[in-house]
C-alpha positions as CSV (number, residue, x, y, z in Angstrom):
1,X,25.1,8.3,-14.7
2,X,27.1,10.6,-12.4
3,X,29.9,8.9,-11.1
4,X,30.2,8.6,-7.5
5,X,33.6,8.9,-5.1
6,X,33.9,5.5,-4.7
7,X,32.6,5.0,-8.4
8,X,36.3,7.1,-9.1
9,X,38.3,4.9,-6.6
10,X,37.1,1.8,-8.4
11,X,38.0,2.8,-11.7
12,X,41.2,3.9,-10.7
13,X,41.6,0.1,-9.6
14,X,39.9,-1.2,-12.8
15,X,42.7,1.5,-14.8
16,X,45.8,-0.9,-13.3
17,X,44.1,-4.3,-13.3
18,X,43.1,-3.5,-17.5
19,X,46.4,-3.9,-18.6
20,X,46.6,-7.8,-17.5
21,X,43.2,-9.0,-18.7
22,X,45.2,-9.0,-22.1
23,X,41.7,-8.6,-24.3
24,X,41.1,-9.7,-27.4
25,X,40.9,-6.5,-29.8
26,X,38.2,-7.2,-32.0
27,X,34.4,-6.7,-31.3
28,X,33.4,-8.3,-27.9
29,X,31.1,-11.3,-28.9
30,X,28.7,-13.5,-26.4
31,X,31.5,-16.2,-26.7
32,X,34.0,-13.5,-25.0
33,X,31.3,-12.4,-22.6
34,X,31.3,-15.8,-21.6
35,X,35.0,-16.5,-20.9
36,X,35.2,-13.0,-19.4
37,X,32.7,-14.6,-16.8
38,X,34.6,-17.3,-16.3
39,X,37.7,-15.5,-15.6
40,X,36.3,-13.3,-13.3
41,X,34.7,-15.9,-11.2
42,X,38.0,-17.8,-10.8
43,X,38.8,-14.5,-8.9
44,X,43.0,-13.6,-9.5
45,X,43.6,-10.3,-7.7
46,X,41.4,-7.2,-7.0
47,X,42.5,-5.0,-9.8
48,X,42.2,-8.0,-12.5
49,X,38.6,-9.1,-11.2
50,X,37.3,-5.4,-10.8
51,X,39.2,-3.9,-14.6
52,X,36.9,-7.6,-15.8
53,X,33.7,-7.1,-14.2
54,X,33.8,-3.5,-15.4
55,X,34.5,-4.6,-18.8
56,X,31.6,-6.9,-18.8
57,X,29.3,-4.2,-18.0
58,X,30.5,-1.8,-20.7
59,X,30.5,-4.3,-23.0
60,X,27.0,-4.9,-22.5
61,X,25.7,-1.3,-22.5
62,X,27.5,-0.5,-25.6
63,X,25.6,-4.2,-27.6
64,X,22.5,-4.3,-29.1
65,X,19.4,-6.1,-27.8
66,X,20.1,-9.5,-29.0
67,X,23.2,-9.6,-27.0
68,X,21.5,-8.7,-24.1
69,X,19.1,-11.5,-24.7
70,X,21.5,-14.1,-25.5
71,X,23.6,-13.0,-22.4
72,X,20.8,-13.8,-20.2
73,X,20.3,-17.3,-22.2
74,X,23.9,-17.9,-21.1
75,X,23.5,-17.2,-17.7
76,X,20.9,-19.6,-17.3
77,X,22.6,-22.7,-19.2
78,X,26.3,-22.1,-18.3
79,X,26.1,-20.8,-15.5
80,X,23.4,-22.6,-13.3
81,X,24.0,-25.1,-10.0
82,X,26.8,-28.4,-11.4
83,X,23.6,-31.0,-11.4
84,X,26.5,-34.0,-10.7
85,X,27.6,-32.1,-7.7
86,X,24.6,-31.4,-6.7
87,X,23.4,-34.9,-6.8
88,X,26.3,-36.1,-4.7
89,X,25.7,-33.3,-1.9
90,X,22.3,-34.4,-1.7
91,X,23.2,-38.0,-0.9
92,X,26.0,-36.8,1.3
93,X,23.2,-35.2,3.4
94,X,20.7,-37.7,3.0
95,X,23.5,-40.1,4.5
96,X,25.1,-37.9,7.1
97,X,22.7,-35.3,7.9
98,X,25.3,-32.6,9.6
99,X,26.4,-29.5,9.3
100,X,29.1,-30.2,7.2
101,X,27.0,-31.9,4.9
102,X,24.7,-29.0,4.9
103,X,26.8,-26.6,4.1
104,X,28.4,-28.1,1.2
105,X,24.7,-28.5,-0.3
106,X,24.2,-25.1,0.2
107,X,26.9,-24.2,-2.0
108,X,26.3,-26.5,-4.6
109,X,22.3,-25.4,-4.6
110,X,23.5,-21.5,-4.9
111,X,24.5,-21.4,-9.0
112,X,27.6,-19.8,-9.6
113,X,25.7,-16.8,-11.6
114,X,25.0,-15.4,-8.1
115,X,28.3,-15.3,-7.5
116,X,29.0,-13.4,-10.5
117,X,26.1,-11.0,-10.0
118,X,27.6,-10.0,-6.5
119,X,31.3,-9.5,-9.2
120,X,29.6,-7.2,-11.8
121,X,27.8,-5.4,-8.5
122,X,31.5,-4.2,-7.9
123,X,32.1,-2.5,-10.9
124,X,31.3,1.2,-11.9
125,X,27.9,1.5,-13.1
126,X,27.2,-2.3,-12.4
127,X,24.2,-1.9,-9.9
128,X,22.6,0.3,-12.7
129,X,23.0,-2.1,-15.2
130,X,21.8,-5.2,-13.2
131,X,19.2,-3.8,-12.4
132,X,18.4,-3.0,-16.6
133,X,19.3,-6.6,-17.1
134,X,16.6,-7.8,-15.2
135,X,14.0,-5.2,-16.8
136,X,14.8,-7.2,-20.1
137,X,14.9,-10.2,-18.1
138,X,11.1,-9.6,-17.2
139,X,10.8,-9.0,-20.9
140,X,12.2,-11.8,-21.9
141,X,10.4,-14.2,-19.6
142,X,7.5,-13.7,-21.4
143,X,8.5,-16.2,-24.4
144,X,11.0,-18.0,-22.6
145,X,9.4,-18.7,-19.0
146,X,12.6,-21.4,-18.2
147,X,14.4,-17.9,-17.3
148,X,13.0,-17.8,-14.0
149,X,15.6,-19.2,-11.9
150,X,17.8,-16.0,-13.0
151,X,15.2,-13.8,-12.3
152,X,14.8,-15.7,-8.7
153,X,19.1,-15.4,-8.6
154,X,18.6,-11.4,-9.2
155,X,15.3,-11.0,-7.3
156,X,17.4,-12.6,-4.2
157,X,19.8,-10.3,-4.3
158,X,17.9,-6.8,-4.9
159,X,16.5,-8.3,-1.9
160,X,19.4,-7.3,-0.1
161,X,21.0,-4.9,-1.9
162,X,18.3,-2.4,-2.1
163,X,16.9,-3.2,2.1
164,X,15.2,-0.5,3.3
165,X,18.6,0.3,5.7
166,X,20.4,1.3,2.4
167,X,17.9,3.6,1.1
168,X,18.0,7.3,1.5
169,X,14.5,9.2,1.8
170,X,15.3,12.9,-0.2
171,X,12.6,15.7,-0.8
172,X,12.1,16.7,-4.2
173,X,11.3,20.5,-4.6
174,X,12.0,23.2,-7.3
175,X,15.5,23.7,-6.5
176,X,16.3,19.6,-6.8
177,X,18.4,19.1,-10.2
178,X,17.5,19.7,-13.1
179,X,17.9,15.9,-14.2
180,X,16.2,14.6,-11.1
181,X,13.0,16.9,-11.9
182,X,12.9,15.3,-15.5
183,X,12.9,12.0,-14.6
184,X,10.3,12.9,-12.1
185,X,8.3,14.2,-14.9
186,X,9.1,11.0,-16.9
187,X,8.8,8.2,-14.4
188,X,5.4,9.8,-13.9
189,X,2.6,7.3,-14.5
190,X,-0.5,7.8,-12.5
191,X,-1.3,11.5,-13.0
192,X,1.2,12.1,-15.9
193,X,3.0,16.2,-15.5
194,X,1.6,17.8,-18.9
195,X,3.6,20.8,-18.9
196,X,6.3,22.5,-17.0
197,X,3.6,25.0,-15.0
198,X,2.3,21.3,-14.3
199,X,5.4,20.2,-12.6
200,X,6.2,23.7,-11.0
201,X,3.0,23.8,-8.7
202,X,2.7,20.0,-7.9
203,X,6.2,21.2,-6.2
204,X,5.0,24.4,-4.2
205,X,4.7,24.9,-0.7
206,X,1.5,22.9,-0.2
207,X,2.5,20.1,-1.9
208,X,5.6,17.8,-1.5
209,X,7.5,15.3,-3.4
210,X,9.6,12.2,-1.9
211,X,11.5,9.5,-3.2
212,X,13.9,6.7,-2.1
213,X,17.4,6.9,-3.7
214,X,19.9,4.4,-3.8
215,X,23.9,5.1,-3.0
216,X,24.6,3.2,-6.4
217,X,21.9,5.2,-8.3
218,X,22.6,8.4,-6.6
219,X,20.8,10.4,-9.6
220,X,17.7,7.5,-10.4
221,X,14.9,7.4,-8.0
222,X,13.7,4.2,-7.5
223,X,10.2,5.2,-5.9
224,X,8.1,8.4,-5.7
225,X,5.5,9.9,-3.7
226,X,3.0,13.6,-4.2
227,X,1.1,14.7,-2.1
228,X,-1.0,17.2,-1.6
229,X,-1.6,19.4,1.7
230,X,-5.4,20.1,1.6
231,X,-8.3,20.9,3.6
232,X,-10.3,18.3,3.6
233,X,-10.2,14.9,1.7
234,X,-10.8,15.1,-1.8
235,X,-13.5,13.3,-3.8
236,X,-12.8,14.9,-7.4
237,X,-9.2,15.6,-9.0
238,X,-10.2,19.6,-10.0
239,X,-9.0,21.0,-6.9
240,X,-6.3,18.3,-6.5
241,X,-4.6,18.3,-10.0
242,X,-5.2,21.9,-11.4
243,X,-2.0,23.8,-12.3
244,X,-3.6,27.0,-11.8
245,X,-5.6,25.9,-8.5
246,X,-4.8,28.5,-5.6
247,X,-1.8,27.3,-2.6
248,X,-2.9,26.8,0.5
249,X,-0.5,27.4,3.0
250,X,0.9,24.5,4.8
251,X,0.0,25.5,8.7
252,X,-3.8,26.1,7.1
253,X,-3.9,22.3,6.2
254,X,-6.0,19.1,7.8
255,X,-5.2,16.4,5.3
256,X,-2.0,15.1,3.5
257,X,-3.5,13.4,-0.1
258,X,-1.0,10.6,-1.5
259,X,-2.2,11.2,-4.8
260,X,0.6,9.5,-6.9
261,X,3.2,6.6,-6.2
262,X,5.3,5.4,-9.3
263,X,8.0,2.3,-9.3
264,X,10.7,3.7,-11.4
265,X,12.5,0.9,-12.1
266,X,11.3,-2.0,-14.4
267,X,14.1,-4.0,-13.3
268,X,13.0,-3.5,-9.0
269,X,9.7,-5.0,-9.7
270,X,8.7,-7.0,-7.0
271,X,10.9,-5.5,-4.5
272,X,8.6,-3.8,-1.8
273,X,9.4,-0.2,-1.8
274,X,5.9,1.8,-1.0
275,X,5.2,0.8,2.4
276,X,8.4,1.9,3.9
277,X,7.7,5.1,1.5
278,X,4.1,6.2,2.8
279,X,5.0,4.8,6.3
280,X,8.2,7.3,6.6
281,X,6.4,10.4,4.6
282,X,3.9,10.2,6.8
283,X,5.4,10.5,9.9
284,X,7.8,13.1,8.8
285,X,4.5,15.2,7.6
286,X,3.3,14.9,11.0
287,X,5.9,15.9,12.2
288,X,6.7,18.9,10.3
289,X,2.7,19.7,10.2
290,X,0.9,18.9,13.9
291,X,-2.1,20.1,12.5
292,X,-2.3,17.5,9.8
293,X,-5.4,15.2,11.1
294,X,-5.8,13.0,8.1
295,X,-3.8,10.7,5.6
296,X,-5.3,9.8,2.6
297,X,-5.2,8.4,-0.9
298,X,-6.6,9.4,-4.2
299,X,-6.1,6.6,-6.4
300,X,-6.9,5.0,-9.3
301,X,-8.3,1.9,-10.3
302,X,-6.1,0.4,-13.3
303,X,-8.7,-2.6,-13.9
304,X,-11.8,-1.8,-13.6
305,X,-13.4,-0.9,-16.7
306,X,-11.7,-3.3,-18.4
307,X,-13.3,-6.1,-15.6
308,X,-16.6,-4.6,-15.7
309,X,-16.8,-4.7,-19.7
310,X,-16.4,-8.7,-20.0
311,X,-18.3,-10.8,-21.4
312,X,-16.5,-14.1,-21.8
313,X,-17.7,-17.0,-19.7
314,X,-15.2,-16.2,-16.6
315,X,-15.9,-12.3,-16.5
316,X,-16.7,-11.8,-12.7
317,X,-20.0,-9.4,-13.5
318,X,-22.4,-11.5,-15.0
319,X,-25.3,-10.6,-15.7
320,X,-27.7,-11.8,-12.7
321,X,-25.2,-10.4,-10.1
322,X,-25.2,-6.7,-12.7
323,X,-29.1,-6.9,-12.3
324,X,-28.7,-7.5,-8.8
325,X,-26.1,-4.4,-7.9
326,X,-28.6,-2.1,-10.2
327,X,-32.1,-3.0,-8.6
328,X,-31.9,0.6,-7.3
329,X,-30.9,2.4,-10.3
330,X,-32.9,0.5,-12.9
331,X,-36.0,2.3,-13.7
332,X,-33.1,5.8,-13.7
333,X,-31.2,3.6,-16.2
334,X,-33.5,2.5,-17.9
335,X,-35.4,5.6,-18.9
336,X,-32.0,7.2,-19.7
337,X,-30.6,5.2,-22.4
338,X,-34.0,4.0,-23.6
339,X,-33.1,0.1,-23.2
340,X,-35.8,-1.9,-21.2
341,X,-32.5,-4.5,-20.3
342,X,-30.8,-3.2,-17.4
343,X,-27.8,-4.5,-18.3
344,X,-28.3,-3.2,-21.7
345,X,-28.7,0.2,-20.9
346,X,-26.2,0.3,-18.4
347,X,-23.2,-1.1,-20.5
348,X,-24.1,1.3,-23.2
349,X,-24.3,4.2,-20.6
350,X,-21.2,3.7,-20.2
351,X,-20.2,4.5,-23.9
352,X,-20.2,8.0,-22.8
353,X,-18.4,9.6,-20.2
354,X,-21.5,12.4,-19.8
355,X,-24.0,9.9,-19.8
356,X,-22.2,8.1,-17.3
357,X,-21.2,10.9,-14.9
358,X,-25.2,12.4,-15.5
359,X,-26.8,8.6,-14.6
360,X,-24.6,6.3,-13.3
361,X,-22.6,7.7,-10.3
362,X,-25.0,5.7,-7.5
363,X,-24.3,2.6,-9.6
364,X,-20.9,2.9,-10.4
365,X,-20.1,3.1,-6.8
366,X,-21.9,-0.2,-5.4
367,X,-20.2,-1.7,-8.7
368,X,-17.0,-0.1,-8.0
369,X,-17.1,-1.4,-4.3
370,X,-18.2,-5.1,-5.6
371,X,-14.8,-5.1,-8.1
372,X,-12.4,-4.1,-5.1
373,X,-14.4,-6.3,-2.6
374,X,-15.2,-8.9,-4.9
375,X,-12.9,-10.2,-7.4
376,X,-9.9,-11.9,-6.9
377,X,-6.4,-12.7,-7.9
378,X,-6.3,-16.2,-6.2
379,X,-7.0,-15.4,-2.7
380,X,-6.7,-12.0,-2.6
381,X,-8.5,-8.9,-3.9
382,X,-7.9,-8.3,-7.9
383,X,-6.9,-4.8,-8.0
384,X,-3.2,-4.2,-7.7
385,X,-3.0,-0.6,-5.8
386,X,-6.1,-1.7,-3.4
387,X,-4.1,-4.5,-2.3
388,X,-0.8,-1.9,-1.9
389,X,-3.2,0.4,0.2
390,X,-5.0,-2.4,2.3
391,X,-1.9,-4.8,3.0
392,X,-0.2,-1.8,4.2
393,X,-2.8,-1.7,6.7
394,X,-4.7,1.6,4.6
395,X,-9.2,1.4,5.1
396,X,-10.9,1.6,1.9
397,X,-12.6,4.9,2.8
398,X,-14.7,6.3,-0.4
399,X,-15.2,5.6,-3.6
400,X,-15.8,8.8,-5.6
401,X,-17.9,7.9,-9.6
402,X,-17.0,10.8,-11.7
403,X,-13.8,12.1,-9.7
404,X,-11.2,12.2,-12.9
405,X,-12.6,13.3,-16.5
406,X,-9.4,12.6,-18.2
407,X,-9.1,10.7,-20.6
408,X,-6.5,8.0,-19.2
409,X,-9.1,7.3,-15.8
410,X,-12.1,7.2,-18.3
411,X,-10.5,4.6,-20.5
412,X,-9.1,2.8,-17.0
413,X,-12.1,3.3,-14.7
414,X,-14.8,5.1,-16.5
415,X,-13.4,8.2,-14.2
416,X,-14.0,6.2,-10.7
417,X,-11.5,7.0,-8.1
418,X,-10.9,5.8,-4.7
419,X,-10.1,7.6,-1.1
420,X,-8.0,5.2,1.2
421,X,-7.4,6.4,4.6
422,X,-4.0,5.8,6.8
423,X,-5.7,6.0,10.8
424,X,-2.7,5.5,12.7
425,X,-3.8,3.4,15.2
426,X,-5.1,0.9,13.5
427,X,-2.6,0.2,10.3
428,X,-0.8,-2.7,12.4
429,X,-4.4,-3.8,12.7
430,X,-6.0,-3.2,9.3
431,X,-2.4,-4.9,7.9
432,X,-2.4,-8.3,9.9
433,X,-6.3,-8.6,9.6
434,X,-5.8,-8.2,5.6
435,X,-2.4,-10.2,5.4
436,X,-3.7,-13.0,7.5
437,X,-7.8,-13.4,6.7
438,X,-8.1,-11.4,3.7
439,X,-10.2,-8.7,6.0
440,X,-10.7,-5.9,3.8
441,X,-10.8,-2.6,6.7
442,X,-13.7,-0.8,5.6
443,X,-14.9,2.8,6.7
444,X,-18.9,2.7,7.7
445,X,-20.7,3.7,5.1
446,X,-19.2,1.2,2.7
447,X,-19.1,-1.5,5.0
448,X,-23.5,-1.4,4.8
449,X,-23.3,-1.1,1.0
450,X,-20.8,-4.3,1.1
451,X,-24.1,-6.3,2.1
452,X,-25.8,-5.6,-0.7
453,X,-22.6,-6.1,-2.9
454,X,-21.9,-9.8,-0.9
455,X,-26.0,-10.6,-1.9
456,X,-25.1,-10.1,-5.2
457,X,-22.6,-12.6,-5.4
458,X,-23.7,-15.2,-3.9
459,X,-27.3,-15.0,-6.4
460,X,-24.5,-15.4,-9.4
């Protein structure tokens, strides 16, 4: 990573503090990552702690995977809150509840791994590298869930570190680095860049890039947006995503498209970038472009398919409220894959992406509708970029069967995409409504259709 002023300054520090840490030659082990720890929270002099806390985090990038993973087992046994302390400030409160008392349980509830966090933070290169511990972290949870209070320790503080008032909003284009135009191209998830001509026009004058930066990561984006300046909102990814499609120029223009927003790093997940991201684009695109009239969306649905083909005894389409959602389409259905079922016919439509796209497209949309609407993750709505779009006060606009024919939205959504539209004046509204009752903002032609899905689930 390209080493910053202040990066230059700091290692200059760590250079005169290296000389008193008095190391121990051989091959760093876990046991010497440990007492390095110690050490540097018991905090003797500026250049000693900063020449230790960046030799904890060279250390670590230059071991192998287990020591990662055994560092982060250390950090949760030997360095979590002092459980006899803690005790004793607890009583102290319980017995004099002041603000004395109070404060000294605060400090004994905060584990000293914070503390060091904030220490390695200091160091060259030690935001990057927190910020890769806690992608293996994440990893690692997975088998060993009792890992979650670091997580929570490291979640707490990317809290703060990466607030929206130390981000910097920068505008990716042709003449951006060369190293920040491959990571674009490798960070991207949603409608991955296939080639270099790919890249080049996705980064011409009618469309534009954005991404947050970080003054510690000054070459890593930590969040992306495309979009697209178009006529019109679009309900099929030809026109959108075609490297040879014709530029429009900018002034000629009515819609801005959000057509792909990627999390870059692993290690940031769960900090809330993308609202601040589509909230700032926008209003710097309406800026630049008054005759923009409409903000939109063309996104995917990661789950659907996968939801729609269950058949275990929790999958949310059984087969009454399937029946139910394709009383229109049946005989259609029917006829076309030669199955007297509904069901039947319908699920092995779907085996085919022509079939599908030639018979199913009036189905798949009340279906679609019913999956967004209709199945939940606890309280809230199931799929994970409809609940990005509505909680940041977005209206669930169109759904579009046979939009994408690739093969990632086939195997995703059976090629289903989705329009969600940013009005203005009613985000605050569509937000709270969403946040607070779980009202999904709907445009008017879905919100009729959403009848006939609600009747549906209630018969099964």
């Amino acid at each position: 990573m390209r080493q910053t002023w202040w990066d230059k300054v700091i290692n200059s520090v760590a250079d005169r503090g290296r000389e008193l840490l008095n190391l121990n030659a051989s091959e760093p082990s876990i046991v010497q990552l440990r007492q390095m720890c110690r050490d540097l929270l018991r905090g003797s002099g500026e250049a000693r702690g900063t020449a230790l806390a960046r030799e904890v985090v060279r250390t670590l990038e230059g071991m192998e995977s287990k020591v990662w993973d055994d560092f982060l087992e250390m950090l949760n046994v030997a360095f979590g809150p002092d459980p006899v302390a803690l005790g004793k400030a607890v009583e102290a409160y319980r017995q004099d509840p002041g603000a004395d008392t109070l404060l000294r349980l605060r400090r004994e509830v905060e584990p000293p791994r914070q503390e060091l966090f904030r220490r390695l933070n200091l160091a060259p290169g030690g935001t990057y590298m927190l910020v890769r511990l806690r992608a293996r972290l994440l990893k690692a949870m997975v088998k060993k869930p009792d890992l979650k209070m670091v997580d929570a320790d490291l979640k707490h503080l990317f809290a703060s570190w990466f607030n929206r008032g130390f981000l910097e909003l920068k505008h990716i284009s042709w003449n951006s680095s060369a190293l920040i135009l491959e990571k674009l191209a490798n960070y991207e998830s949603v409608q991955p860049i296939r080639s270099l001509q790919d890249l080049r026009r996705r980064l011409e004058r009618d469309r534009r890039c954005y991404a947050f930066f970080h003054p510690a990561l000054p070459d890593e984006p930590l969040i992306f947006v495309e979009v697209a300046l178009m006529e019109g909102i679009p309900a099929e990814a030809t026109g959108l995503l075609n490297p040879k499609g014709p530029i429009l120029a900018p002034e000629a223009a009515d819609s801005a498209i959000f057509y792909s927003i990627n999390n870059c790093q692993d290690g940031l997940r769960g900090i809330s970038f993308g609202n601040f991201l589509i909230k700032q684009v926008t209003a710097e695109l309406g800026q630049q472009l008054p005759n923009l009239k409409h903000f939109a969306t063309f996104s995917p649905m990661p789950g659907f398919a996968e939801t729609l083909m269950r058949t275990d005894a929790e999958a949310p389409f059984t087969e009454a409220r399937l029946k139910v959602l394709l009383a229109e389409e049946a005989a259609g259905i029917c006829q076309a894959s030669g199955e007297k079922d509904v069901v039947k016919g319908f699920r092995q439509l779907l085996k085919d992406p022509d079939q599908t796209w030639k018979h199913l497209s009036g189905a798949l949309e009340l279906v679609a509708l019913a999956y967004l609407a209709m199945v939940k993750r606890g309280k809230s709505v199931f799929d994970p970029v409809a609940f990005f779009h509505l909680a940041n006060g977005a209206c669930l606009d169109r759904i579009n069967p046979a939009a994408d024919p690739s093969k990632e939205r086939w195997k995703a959504s059976f090629g289903v995409m989705v329009n969600y539209r940013y009005e203005i004046e009613r985000v605050e509204k569509n937000h709270e409504g969403f946040m607070t009752a779980g009202k999904m903002a709907l445009s008017r032609s879905l919100s009729k259709k959403l009848k006939q899905v609600q009747a549906a689930w209630g018969g099964g």
